[in-house]
Backbone as CSV, one residue per row, in Angstrom:
resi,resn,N_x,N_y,N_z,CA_x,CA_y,CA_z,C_x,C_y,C_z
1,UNK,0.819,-1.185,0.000,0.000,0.000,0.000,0.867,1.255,0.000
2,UNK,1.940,0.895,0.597,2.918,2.484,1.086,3.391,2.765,-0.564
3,UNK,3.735,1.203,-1.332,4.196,1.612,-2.593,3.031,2.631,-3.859
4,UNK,1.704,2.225,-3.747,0.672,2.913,-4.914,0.892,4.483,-4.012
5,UNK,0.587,4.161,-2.400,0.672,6.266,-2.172,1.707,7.008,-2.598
6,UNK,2.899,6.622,-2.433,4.624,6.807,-3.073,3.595,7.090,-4.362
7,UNK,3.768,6.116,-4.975,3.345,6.528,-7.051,2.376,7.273,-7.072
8,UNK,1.737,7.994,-6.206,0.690,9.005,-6.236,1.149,10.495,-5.920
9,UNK,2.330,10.288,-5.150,2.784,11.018,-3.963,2.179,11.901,-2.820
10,UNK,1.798,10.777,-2.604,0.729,11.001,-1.067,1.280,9.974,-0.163
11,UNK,1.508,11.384,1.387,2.436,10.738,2.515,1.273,9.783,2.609
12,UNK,2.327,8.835,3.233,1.328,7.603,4.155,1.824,7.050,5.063
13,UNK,1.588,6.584,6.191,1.884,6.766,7.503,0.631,5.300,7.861
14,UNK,1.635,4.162,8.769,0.994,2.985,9.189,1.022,3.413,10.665
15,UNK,0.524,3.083,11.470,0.640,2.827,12.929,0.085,1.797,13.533
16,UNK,1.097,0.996,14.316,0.647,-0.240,15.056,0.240,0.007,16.187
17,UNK,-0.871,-0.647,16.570,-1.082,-0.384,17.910,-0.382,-1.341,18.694
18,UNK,0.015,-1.010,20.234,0.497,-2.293,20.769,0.352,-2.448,22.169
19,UNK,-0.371,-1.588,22.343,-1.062,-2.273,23.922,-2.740,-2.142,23.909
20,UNK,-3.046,-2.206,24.846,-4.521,-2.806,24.936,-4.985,-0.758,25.125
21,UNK,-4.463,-0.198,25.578,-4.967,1.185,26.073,-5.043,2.179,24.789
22,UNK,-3.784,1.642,23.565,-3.741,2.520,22.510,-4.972,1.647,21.398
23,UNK,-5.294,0.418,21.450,-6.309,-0.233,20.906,-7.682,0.420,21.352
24,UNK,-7.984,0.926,22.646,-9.197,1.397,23.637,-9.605,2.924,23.452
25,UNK,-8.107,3.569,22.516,-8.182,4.820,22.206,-8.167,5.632,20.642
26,UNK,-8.292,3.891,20.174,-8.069,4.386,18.957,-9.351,5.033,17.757
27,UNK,-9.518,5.953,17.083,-10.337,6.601,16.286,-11.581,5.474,15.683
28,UNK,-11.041,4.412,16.013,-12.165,3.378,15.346,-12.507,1.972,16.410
29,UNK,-13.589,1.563,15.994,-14.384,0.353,17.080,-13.038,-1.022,16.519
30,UNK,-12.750,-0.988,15.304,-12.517,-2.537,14.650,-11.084,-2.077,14.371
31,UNK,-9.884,-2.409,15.608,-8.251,-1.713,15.457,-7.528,-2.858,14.445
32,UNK,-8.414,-3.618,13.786,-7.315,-4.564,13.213,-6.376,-3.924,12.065
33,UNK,-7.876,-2.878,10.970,-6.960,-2.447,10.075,-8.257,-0.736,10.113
34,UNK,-7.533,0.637,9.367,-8.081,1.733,9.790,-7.767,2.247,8.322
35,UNK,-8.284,2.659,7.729,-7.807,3.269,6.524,-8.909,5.254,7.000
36,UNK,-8.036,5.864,6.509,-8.634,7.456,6.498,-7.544,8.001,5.907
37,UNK,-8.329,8.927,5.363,-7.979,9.967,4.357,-7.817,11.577,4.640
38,UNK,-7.140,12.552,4.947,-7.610,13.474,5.693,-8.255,14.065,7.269
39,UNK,-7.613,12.316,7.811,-8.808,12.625,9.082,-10.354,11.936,9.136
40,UNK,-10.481,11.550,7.623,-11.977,11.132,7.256,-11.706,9.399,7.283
41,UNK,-12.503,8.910,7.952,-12.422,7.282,8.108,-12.998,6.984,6.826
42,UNK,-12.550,6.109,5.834,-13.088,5.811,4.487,-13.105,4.023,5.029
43,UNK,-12.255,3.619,5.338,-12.558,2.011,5.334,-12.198,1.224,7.029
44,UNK,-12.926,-0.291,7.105,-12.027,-1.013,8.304,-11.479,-1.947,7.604
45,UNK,-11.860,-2.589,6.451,-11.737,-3.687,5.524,-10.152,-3.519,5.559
46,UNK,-9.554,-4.873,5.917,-8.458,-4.920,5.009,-8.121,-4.998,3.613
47,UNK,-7.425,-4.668,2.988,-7.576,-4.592,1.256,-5.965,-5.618,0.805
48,UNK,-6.239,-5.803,-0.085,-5.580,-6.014,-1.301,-4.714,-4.734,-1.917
49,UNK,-3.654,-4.547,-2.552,-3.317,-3.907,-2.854,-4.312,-3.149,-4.216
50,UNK,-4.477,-4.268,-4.504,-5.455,-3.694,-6.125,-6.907,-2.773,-5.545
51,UNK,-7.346,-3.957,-4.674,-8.730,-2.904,-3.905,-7.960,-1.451,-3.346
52,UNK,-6.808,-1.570,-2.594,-6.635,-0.073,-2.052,-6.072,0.981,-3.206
53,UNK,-5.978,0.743,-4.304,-5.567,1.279,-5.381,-7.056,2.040,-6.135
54,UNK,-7.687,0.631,-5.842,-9.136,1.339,-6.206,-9.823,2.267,-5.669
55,UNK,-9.453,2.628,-4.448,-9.754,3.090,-3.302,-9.137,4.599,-3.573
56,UNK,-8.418,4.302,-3.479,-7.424,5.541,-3.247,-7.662,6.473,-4.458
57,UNK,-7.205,5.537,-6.047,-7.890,6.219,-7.259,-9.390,6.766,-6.984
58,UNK,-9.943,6.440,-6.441,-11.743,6.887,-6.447,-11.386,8.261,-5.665
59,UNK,-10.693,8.263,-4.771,-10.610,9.823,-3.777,-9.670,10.482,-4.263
60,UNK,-9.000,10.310,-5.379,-8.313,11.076,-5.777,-8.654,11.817,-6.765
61,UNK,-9.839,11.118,-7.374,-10.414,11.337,-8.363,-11.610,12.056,-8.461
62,UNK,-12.045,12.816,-7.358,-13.116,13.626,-7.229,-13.399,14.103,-6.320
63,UNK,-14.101,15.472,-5.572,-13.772,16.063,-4.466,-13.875,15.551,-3.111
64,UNK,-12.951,15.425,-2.800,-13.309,14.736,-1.558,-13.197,15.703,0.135
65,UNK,-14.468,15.641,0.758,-14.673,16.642,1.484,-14.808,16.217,2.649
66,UNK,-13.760,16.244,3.720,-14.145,15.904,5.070,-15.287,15.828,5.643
67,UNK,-16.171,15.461,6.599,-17.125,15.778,7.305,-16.986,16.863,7.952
């Protein structure tokens, strides 16, 4: 995934959680996987590289407006 944001050039930034308190605090109910865009939660789904490509192309590709 870090490689399609690179070929887009859009930072991207993973974070692991690793204790039970940063899991209890984190922006979303389901800490396995978090995808957001801006601050804006777009997915929990883990993806595929091809799905997050699809993903990513779709918001790149038309205005995309925080809440």
């Amino acid at each position: 995934m870090k490689n399609i944001a690179e070929k887009w050039g859009i930072p991207f930034h993973t974070y692991q959680l690793m204790t039970k308190d940063e899991a209890q605090n984190a922006p979303i109910i389901w800490t396995t996987f978090g995808l957001f865009c801006n601050g804006q939660f777009i997915s929990y789904e883990i993806m595929s590289a091809n799905k997050f490509e699809k993903v990513f192309n779709y918001i790149m590709n038309r205005e995309f407006i925080p809440f």
